[in-house]
TITOR-269940 format. One record per residue (C-alpha): x, y, z; residue number from 1. Coordinates in pm, whole numbers, plus 50000, padded with zeros to 5 digits. Each point is the difference from the previous one (the first is absolute). Layout:
<pts>
X  Y  Z  NUM $
...
</pts>
This chain:
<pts>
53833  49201  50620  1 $
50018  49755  50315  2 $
49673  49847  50128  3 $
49988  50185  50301  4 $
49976  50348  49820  5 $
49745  49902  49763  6 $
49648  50196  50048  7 $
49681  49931  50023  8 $
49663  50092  49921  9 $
49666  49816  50187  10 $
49665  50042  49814  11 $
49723  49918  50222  12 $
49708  49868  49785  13 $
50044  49876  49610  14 $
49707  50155  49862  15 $
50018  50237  49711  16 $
50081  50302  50249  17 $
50312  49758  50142  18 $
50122  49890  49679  19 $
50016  50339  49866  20 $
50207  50062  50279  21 $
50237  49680  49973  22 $
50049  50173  49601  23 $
50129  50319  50150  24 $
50170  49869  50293  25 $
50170  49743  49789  26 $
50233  50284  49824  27 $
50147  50126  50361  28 $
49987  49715  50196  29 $
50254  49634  49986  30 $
49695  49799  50089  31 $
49602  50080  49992  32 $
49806  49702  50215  33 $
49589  50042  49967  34 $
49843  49865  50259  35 $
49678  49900  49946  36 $
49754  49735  50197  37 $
49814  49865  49666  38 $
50186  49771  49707  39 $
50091  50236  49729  40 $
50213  49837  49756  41 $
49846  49935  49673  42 $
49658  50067  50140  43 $
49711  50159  49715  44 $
49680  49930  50212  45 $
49835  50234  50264  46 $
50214  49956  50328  47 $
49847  49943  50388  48 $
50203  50311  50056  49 $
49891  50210  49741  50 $
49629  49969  50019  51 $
49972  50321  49785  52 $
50113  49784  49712  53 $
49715  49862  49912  54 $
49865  50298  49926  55 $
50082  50304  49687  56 $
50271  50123  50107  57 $
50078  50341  49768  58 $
50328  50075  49885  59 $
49987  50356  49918  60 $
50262  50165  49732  61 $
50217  50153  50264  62 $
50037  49710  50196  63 $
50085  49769  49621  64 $
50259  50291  49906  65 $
50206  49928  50387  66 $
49967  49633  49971  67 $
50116  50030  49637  68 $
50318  50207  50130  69 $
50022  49747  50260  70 $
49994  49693  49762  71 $
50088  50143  49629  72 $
49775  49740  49773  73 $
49796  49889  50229  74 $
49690  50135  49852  75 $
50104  49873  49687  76 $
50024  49652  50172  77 $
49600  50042  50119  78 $
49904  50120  49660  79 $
50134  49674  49867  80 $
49861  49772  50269  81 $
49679  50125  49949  82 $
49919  50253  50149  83 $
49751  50291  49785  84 $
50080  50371  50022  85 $
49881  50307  49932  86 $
49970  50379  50075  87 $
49864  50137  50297  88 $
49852  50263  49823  89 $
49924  49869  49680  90 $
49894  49621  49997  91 $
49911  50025  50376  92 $
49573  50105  49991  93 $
49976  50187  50329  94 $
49635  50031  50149  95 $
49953  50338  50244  96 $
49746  50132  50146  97 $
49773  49780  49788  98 $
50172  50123  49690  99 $
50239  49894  49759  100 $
50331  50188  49987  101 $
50145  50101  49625  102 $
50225  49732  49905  103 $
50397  50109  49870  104 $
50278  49897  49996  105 $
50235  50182  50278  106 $
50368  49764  49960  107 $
49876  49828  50334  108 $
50103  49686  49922  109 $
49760  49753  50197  110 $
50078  49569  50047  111 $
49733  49791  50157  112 $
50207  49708  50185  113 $
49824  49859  50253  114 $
50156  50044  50369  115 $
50131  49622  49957  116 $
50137  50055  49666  117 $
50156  50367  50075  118 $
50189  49814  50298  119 $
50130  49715  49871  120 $
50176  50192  49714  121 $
50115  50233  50273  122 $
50089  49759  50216  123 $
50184  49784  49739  124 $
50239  50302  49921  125 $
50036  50060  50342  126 $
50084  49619  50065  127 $
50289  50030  49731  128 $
50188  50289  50158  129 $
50328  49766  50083  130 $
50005  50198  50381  131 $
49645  49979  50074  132 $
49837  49669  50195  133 $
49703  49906  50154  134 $
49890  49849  50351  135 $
49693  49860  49922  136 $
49726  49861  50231  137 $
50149  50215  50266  138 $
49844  50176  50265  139 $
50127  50371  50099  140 $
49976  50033  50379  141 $
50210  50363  50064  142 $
50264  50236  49977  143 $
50334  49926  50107  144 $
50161  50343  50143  145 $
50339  50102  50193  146 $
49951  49967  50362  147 $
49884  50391  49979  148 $
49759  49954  49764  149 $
50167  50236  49808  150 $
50038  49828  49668  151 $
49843  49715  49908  152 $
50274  49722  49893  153 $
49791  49701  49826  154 $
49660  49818  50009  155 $
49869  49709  50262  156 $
49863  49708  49823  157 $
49890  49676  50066  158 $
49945  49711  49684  159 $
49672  49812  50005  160 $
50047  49686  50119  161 $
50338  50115  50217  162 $
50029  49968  50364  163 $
50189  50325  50052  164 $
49996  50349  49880  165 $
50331  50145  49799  166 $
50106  50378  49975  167 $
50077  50074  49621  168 $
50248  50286  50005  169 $
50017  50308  49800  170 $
50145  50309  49971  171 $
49635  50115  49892  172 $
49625  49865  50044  173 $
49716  50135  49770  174 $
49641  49891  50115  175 $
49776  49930  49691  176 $
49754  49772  50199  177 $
49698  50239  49873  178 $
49723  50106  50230  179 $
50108  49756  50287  180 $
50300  50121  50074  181 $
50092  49995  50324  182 $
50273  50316  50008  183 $
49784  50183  50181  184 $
49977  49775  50267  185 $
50363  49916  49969  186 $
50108  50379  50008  187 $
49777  50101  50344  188 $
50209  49709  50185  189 $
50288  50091  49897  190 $
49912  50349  50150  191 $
49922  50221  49703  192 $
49654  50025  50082  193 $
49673  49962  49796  194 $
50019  50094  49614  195 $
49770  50224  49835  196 $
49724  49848  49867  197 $
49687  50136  49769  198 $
49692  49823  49938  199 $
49718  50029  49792  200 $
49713  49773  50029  201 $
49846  49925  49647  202 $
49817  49648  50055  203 $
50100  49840  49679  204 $
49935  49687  49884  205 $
50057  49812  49641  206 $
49967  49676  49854  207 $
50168  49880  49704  208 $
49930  49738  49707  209 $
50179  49829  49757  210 $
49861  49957  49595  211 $
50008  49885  49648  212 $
49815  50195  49806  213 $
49788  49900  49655  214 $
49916  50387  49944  215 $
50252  50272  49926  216 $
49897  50333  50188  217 $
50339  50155  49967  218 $
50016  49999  49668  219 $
50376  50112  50023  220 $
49971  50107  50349  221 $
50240  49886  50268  222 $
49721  50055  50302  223 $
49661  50139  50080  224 $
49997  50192  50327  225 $
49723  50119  50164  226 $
50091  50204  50307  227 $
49776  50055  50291  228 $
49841  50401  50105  229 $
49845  50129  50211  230 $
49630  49909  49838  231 $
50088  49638  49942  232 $
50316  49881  50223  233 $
50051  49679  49832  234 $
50230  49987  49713  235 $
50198  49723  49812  236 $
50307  49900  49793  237 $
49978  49763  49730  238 $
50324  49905  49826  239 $
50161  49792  49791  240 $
50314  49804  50138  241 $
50223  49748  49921  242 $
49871  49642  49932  243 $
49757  50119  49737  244 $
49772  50077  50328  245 $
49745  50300  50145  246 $
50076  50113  50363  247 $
49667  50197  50127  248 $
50106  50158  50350  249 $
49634  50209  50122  250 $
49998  50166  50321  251 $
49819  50201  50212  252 $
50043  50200  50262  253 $
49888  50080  50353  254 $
49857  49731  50044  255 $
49804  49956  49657  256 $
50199  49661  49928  257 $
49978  49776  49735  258 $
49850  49681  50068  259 $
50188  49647  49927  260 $
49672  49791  49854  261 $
50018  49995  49635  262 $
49649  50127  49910  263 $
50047  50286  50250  264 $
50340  50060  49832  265 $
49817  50031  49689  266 $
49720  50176  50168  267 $
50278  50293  50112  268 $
50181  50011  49695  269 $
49654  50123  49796  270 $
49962  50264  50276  271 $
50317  50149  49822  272 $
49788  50101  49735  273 $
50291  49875  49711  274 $
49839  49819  49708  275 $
50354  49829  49911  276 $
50023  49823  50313  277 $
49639  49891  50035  278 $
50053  49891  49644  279 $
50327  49829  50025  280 $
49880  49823  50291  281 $
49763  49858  49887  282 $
50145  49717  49803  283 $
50346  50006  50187  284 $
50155  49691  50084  285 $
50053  50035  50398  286 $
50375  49896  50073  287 $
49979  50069  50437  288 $
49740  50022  50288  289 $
49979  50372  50076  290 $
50278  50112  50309  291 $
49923  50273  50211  292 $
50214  50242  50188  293 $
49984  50273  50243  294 $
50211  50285  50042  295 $
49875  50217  50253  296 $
50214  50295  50056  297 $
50248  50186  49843  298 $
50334  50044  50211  299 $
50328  50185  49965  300 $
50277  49956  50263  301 $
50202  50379  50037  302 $
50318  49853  50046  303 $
50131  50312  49837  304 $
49833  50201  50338  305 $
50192  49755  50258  306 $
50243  50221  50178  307 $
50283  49729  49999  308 $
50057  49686  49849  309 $
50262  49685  50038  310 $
50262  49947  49726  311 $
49964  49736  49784  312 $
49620  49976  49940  313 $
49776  50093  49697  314 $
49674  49916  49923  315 $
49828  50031  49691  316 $
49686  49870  49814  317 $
49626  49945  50166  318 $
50222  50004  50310  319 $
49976  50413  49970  320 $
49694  50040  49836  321 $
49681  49832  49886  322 $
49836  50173  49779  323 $
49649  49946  49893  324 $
50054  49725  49755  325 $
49742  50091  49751  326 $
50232  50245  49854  327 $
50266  49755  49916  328 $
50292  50186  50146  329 $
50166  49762  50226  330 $
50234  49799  49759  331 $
50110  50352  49918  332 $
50027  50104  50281  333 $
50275  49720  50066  334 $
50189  50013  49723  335 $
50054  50324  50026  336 $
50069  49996  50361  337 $
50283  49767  49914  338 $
50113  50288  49761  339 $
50020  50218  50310  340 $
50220  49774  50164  341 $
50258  49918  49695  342 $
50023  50383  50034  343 $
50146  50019  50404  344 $
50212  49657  49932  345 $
50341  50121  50052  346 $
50315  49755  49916  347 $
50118  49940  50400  348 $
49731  50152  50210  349 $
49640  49924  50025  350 $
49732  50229  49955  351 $
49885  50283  50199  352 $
49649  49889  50153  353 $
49863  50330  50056  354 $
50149  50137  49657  355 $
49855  49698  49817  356 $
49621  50027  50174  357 $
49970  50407  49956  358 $
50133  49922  49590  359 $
49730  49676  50016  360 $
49705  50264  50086  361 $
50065  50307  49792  362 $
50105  49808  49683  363 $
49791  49665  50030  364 $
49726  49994  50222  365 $
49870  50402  50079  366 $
49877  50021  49610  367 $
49765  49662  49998  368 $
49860  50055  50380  369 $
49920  50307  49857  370 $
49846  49912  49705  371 $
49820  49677  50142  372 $
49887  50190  50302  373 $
49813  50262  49837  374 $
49827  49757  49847  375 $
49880  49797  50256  376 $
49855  50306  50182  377 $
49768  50075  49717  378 $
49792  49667  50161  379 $
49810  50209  50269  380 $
50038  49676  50276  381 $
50359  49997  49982  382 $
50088  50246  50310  383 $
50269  50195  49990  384 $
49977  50424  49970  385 $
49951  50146  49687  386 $
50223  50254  50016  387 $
49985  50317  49747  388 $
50267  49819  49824  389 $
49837  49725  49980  390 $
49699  50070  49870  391 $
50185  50246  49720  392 $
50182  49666  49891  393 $
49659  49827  50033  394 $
49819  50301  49764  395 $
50354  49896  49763  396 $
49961  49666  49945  397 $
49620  50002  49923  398 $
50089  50291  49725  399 $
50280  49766  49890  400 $
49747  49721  49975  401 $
49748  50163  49849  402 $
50255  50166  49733  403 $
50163  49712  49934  404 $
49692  49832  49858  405 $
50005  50237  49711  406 $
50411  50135  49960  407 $
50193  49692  49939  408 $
50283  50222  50105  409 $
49896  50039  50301  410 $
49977  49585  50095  411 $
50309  49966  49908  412 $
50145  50267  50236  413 $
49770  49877  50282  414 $
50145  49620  49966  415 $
50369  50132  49969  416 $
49942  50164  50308  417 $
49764  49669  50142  418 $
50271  49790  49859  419 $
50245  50141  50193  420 $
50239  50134  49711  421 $
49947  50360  50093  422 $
49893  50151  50296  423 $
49601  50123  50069  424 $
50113  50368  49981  425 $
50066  49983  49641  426 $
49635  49975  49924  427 $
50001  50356  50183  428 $
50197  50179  49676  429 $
49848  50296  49886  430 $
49961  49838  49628  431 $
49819  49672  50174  432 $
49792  50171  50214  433 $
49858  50230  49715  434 $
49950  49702  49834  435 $
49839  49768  50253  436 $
49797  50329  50168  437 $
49874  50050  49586  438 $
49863  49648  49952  439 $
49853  49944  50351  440 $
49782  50295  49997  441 $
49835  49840  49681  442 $
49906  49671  50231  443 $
50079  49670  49980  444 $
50003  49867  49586  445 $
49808  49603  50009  446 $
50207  49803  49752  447 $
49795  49746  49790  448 $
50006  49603  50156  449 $
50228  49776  49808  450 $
49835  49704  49879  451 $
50167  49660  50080  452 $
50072  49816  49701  453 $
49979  49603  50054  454 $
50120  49725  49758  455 $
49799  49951  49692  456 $
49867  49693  50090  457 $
49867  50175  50311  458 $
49809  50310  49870  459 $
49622  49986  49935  460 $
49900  50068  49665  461 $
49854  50366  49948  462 $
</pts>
């Protein structure tokens, strides 16, 4: 093939949503250039770019089974870096509504990387793709279209540190540069006017800390999460990760934030009412100061509602929808976004942006809005109208909750469906919903505290 008819593919952003793209793209396309404005290669710390990296960042099972069919072995290669695992349903302890769920095992398959960690092995498999390369330390300015606007041919660039501005060109462009992105803006001068957009205010803020622990409170446990209702919107994740450390990501929402001063910290972390942390804590060896982080609203961009698009432009990731992080679907999210666009890469002609967006909503995205949605409307400040439907999914997930604390069955279907293996309707089956309707009218079951065994040398005599 000469050099002139060689394709391309552009990838706007090299975060996790970007690189899962450069994977897919990289089977269709000659060359795959990710563009990215940060230095990338052979970076495992938190990056100015990715300020969400300092915090938990939850890889659920559905988003570990795409990457996995993305990058055969790579969870493998975590596992033996360091990195713990468990199963979501089984060694995850799950906190709701101020109860604890009934533990078992439900094949959800569950690693704890941290966001650094998860990336670089990503990032590293990406990297050794022969036709994929990297423009680091690069700022994206545009599109670059036909004189129509019509199709959009490449990418406008500029190198820190350069005097002028390049066009990088490509025969497609897919915008991963997450919540930022500036498509929007980019589309309505090009003359395709505004794009839909939906947003949910939720006021949530977080602050994360890194430990060493001298007490064991999982006692085979991969995490203890506490998540936050209606009575008491704060909640928490406590995991193990890689490095032998604790991440503890608490959050709270409208406006109920965490504060960053280590004995208020402490102070908020006892208003969970969880013995293990208060107990681990107490003796932890402190690894970071406490970062905080605010995610205000929720957003999803209706591309798939936009009457006409250009050829030649995707967009995928955070750069569609944000979802409420505290649910831990965005990684998923992305991977299997990337998924959706292996599936409309056709040898000789690029995707079909309309196709591709109305695939990306009923396949990817409709099912977790959905799900995280309903949730966030059972907080009675977070506007939005509770529609019939919406309060019949409300009335189901408090039944699931409260079922779920005594039917082990019944957590694991609920984190198959929150793990985004199978879709929310399955908990809807005429078997399950015997089942969950059976156990929740008996009320919630209080499962007896675990104590937290220290070393020897550290317990007081009886």
């Amino acid at each position: 093939m000469s050099v002139e008819n060689k394709t391309r593919a552009v990838v706007l952003g090299g975060s996790l949503a970007g690189l899962f793209a450069a994977r897919v793209l990289a089977d269709a396309y000659d060359d795959v250039v990710i563009v990215d404005r940060d230095e990338l290669l052979g970076v495992d710390v938190p990056r100015r770019g990715c300020p969400q990296s300092r915090h938990i960042n939850g890889l659920l099972t559905g988003g570990q089974r795409a990457i996995e069919s993305m990058y055969p072995g790579i969870t493998a290669e975590m596992l033996a870096d360091g990195v713990p695992s468990g199963d979501l349903g089984g060694t995850v302890r799950w906190y709701m509504l101020g109860r604890q769920l009934q533990q078992q095992h439900a094949d959800m398959l569950c690693v704890g990387p941290s966001r650094p960690k998860l990336e670089y092995h990503v990032r590293e498999r990406t990297q050794a793709l022969p036709n994929v390369t990297f423009m680091e330390k690069t700022d994206i300015l545009g599109l670059h279209t036909t004189p129509d606007g019509s199709r959009v041919i490449g990418a406008k660039v500029q190198r820190q540190g350069a005097a002028e501005q390049e066009v990088v060109q490509a025969d497609l462009v897919v915008d991963a540069t997450g919540r930022g992105s500036r498509t929007p803006i980019w589309l309505e001068e090009l003359g395709y006017g505004p794009v839909p957009e939906e947003r949910k205010k939720i006021g949530l803020g977080y602050v994360t800390q890194y430990y060493r622990l001298n007490s064991d409170p999982y006692q085979g446990d991969l995490s203890i999460n506490v998540v936050a209702h209606p009575k008491l919107p704060r909640g928490c994740i406590f995991a193990r990760t890689d490095g032998g450390r604790v991440e503890m990501t608490t959050y709270g929402i409208l406006g109920d934030h965490p504060p960053t001063d280590q004995a208020g910290l402490f102070r908020w972390i006892d208003s969970l009412g969880i013995p293990e942390y208060t107990d681990a804590l107490k003796d932890a060896e402190i690894l970071t100061e406490p970062v905080a982080f605010r995610f205000p609203t929720t957003l999803r961009r209706r591309y798939e509602d936009m009457p006409r698009l250009p050829d030649g432009l995707l967009v995928t990731g955070d750069a569609v929808t944000c979802f409420n992080p505290v649910y831990a679907g965005g990684m998923t999210v992305a991977a299997k976004s990337a998924l959706v666009i292996r599936d409309h890469l056709h040898t000789g002609a690029s995707p079909h942006p309309g196709q591709y967006f109305q695939d990306l909503a009923r396949t990817v995205i409709d099912p977790q809005w959905e799900m995280t949605h309903t949730i966030d409307m059972s907080f009675p400040g977070v506007e939005g109208k509770r529609t019939l439907k919406v309060k019949m999914a409300l009335a189901m997930t408090r039944l699931t909750q409260i079922a779920a604390t005594r039917d082990g069955a019944v957590t694991a279907a609920y984190v198959r469906a929150a793990g985004q293996v199978e879709r929310p309707e399955t908990l809807q089956r005429p078997a399950m919903m015997a089942r969950i309707v059976f156990q929740a009218l008996r009320g919630p079951k209080i499962q007896p505290r675990r104590p937290v065994l220290r070393p020897a040398a550290e317990r007081q005599p009886v």
